[in-house]
C-alpha positions as CSV (number, residue, x, y, z in Angstrom):
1,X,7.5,7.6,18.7
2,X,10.0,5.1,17.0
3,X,8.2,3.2,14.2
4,X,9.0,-0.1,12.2
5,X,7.3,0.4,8.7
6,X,6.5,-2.6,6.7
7,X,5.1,-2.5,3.6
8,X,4.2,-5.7,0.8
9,X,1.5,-4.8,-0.8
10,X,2.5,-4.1,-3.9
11,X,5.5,-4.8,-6.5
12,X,8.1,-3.1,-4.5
13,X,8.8,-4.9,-0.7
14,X,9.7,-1.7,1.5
15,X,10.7,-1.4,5.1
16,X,11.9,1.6,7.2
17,X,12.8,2.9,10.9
18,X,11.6,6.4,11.5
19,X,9.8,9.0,14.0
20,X,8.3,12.0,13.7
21,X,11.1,13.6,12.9
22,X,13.7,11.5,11.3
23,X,14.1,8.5,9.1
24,X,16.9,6.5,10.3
25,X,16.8,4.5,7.8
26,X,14.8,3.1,4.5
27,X,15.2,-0.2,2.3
28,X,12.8,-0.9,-0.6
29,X,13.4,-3.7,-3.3
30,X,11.7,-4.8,-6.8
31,X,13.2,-7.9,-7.6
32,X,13.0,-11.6,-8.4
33,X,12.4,-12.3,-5.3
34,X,9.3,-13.2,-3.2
35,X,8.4,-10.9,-0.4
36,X,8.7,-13.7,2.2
37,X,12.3,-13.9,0.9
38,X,13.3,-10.5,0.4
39,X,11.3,-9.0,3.8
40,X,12.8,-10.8,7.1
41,X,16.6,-9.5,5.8
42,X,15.4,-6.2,4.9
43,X,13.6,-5.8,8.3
44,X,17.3,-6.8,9.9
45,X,19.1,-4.5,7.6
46,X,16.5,-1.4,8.3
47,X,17.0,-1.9,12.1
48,X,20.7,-2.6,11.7
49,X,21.0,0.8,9.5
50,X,18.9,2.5,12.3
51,X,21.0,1.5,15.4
52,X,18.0,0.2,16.6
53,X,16.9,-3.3,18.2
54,X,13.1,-4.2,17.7
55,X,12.5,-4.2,21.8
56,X,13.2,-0.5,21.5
57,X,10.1,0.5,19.2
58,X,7.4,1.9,19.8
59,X,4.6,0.3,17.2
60,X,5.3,-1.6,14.1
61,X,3.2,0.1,11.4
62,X,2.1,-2.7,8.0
63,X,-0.1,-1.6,5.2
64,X,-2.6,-3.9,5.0
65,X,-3.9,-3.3,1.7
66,X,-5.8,-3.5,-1.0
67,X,-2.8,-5.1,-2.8
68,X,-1.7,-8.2,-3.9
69,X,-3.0,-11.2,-1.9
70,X,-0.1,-12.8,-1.0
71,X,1.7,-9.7,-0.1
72,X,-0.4,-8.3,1.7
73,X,-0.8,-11.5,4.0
74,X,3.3,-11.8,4.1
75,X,3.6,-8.3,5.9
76,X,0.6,-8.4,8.0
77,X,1.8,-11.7,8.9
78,X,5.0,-10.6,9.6
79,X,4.3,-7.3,11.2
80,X,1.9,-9.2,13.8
81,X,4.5,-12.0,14.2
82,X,7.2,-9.2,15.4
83,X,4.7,-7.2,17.5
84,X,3.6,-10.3,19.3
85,X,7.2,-11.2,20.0
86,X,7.9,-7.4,21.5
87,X,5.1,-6.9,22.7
88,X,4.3,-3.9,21.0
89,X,1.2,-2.2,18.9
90,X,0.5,-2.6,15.6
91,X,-0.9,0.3,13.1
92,X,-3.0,-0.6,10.4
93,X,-2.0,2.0,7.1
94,X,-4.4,1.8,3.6
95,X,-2.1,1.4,0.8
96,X,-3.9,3.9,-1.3
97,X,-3.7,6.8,1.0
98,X,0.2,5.7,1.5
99,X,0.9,5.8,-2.2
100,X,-1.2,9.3,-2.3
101,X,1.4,10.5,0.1
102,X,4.4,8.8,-1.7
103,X,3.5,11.3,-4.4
104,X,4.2,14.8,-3.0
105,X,2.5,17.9,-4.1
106,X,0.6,17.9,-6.9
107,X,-1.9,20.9,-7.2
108,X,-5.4,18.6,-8.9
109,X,-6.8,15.1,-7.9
110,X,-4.3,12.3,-6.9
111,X,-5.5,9.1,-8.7
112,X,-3.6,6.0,-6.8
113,X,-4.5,2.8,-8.6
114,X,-3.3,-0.6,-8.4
115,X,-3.3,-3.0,-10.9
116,X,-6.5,-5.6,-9.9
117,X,-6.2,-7.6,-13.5
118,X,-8.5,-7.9,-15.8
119,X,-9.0,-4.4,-16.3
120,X,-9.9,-3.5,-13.2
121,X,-7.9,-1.2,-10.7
122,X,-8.3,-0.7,-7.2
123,X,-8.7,2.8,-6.3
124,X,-9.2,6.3,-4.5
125,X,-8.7,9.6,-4.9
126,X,-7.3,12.2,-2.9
127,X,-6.8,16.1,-2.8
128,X,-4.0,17.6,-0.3
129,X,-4.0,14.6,1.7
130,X,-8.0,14.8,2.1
131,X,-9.7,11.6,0.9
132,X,-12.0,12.1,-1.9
133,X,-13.6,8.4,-2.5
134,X,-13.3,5.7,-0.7
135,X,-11.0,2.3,-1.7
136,X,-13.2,0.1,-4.5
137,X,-12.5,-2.0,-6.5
138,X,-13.8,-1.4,-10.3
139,X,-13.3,-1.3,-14.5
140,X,-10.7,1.4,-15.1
141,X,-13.6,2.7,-16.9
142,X,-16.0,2.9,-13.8
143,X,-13.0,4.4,-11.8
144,X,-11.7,7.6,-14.3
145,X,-15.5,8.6,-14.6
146,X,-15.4,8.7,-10.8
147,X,-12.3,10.7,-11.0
148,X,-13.2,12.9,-14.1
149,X,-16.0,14.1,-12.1
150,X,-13.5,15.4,-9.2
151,X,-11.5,18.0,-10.9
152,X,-9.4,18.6,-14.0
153,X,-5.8,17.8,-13.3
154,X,-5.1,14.2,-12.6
155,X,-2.1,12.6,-11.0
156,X,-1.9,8.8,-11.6
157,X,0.6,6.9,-9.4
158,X,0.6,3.1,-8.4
159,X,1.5,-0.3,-10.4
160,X,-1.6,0.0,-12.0
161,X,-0.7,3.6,-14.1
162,X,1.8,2.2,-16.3
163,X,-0.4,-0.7,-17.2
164,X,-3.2,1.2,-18.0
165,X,-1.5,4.5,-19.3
166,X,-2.6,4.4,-22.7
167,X,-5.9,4.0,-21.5
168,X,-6.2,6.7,-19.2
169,X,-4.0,9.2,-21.5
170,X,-7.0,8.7,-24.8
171,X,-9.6,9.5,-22.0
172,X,-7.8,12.1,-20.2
173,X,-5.5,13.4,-22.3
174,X,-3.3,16.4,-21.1
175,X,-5.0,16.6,-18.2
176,X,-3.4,13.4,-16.8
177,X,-0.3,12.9,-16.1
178,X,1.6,9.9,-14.6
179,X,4.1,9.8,-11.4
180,X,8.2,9.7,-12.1
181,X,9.7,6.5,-11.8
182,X,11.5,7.5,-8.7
183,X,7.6,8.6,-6.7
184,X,5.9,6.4,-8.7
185,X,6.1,3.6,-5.9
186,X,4.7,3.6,-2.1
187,X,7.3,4.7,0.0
188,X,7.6,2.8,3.2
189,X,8.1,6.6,5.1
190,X,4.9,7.6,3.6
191,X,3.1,4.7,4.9
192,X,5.5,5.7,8.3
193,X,4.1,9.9,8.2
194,X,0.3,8.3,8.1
195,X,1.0,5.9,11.0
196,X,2.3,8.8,13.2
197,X,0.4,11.3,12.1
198,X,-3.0,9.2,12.4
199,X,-2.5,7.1,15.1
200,X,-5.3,4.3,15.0
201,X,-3.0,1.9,17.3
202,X,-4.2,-2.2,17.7
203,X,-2.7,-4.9,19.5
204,X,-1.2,-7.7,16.7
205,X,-4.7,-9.7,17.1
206,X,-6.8,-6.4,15.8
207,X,-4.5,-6.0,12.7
208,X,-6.1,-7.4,9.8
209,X,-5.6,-7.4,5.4
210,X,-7.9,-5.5,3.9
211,X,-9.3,-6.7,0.9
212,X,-11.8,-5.4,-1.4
213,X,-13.0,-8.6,-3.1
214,X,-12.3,-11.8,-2.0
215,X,-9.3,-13.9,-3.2
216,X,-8.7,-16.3,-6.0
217,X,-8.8,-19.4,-3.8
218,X,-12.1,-18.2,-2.1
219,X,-13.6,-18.0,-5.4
220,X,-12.4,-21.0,-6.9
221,X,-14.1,-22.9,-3.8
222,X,-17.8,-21.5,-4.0
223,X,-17.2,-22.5,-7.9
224,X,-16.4,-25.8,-6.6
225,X,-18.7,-25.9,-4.5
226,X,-21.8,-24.9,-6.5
227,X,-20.7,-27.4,-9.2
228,X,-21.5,-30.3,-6.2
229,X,-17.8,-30.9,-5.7
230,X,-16.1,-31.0,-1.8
């Protein structure tokens, strides 16, 4: 099975071509650009790169969060825009399992977190690929008893470790330690090996965000609202 992998939930936009196999090809990008500017070209390149045209896929795999808001709307968005137009499935990839995989072996308790602001993370934790917790949102405080409780090597990986690395390293200590710059980011083809491994296929109508807690906008209208204004 030939997958498209699109990936915009976090800092870094990511795209790649692969199968079971093989990745024909891999783009990622942290820059100054937005996702819905960065994406559409990267998608082009990936395919381009891959010798591939989108009719010949087989699925186009998005992670659909948690994340950031608006990137995880822009590649849902866009992975259900291009599935619609090929007529193709869609799989549905957690961003915390994907960045789990992004980090390779580690022989303890993989701690994905991304950064939710104001002190909060969301995250899970994960042993060889087995999921340990389930995605939540919390105070970094909340989430590393969770983990504390799990085991006594700790693997932090995600936008939200360098944010919160002092934090974590006077609670943990030498017991945690913090993903290389080069891992320390989901890789599209780890959100790719899930998809194909997994499975859990959808037509583009069943593939939907996930988010955690609901988002700015939402809340700022119940405020709104409860304070008698339309």
């Amino acid at each position: 099975m030939i997958i498209l992998v699109i990936d915009t939930s976090g800092p870094v936009c990511g795209t790649a071509v692969m199968d079971e196999e093989k990745v024909y090809s891999e783009f990622t990008a942290q820059n100054k650009n937005t996702h819905s500017a960065s994406l559409m070209p990267m998608i082009e390149a990936a395919l381009n790169a891959a010798g591939k045209e989108i009719g010949e896929l087989d699925a186009v795999a998005a992670v659909t969060g948690p994340g950031s808001f608006t990137g995880v709307r822009i590649g849902v968005a866009t992975a259900k825009g291009l599935a619609h137009g090929a007529g193709l499935p869609c799989i549905p990839v957690d961003a915390l399992e994907a960045l789990s995989e992004s980090a390779g072996e580690f022989d303890g308790i993989v701690c994905p977190i991304q950064d939710a602001r104001a002190g909060q993370v969301y995250g899970a934790a994960f042993r060889k690929a087995e999921r340990l917790t389930g995605d939540a949102p919390m105070k970094l405080e909340e989430y590393l008893d969770t983990v504390e409780a799990l085991g006594e090597r700790f693997l932090f990986i995600g936008d939200g470790a360098p944010v919160h690395k002092q934090a974590i390293t006077a609670r943990l200590g030498d017991r945690a330690e913090f993903a290389l710059a080069f891992r320390g980011y989901l890789r599209p083809s780890a959100a790719g090996s899930i998809a194909l491994r997994k499975g859990g296929e959808t037509d583009y109508l069943g593939l939907q965000a996930t988010y955690l807690r609901p988002p700015n906008a939402q809340k700022n209208k119940k405020l709104l609202e409860a304070m008698g204004h339309e």
